[in-house]
N, C-alpha and C positions, 0 to 999 in steps of 0.2 A: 803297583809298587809304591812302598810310601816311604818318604824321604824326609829324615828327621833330625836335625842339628848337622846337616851338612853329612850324611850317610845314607846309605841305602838298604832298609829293611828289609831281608829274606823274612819271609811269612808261613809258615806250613802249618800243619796236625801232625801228630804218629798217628801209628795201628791203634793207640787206646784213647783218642781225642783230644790230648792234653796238645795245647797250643804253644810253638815255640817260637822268635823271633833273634835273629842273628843277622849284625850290622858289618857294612860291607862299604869299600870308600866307591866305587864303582855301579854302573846299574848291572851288567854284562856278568861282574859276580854275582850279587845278588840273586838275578834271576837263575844262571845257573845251580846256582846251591838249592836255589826253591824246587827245580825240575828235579834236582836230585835228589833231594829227602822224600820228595811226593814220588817220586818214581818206589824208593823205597818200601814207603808205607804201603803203595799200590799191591808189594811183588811180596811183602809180607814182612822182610825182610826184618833184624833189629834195626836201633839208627846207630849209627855211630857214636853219638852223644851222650848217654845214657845217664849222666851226673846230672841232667839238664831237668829230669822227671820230680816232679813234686814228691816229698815224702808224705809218709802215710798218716792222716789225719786220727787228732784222738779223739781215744773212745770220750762223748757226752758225762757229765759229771752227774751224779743224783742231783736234784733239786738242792737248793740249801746250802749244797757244799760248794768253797771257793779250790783252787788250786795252787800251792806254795811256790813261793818264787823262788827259782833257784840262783839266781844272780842277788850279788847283795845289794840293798837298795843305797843311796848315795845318805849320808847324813843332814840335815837339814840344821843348816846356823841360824842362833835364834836371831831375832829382829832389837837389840835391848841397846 
């Protein structure tokens, strides 16, 4: 169990290997929560969690091309 800024890491996998970690003020939670998503994953189950999974990665750009920014960039004041 690993103990981080004064907390207690729950540590597990799902059923599709993505890794989650959920802080706990206790060891006794922690570790219960652990037994309990792994017991999940084990029996097949969904998790509970499910906002928790990574979104889905984008498709590779052709060579050459950049990708447009959709946030607007900050203005830069001159130096004069």
């Amino acid at each position: 169990m690993l103990k981080k800024c004064g907390k207690f890491m729950a540590d597990w996998r799902d059923a599709s290997g993505t890794r989650h970690r959920k802080a706990f003020d206790t060891l006794k939670e922690a570790i219960d929560h652990t037994e309990k998503m792994n017991a999940a994953t084990r029996l097949g189950a969904s998790l509970p969690n499910q906002s928790a999974q990574r979104p889905p990665l984008r498709k590779p750009l052709p060579s050459g091309q950049r990708r447009k920014r959709t946030t607007p960039t900050r203005k830069r004041r001159s130096r004069t």
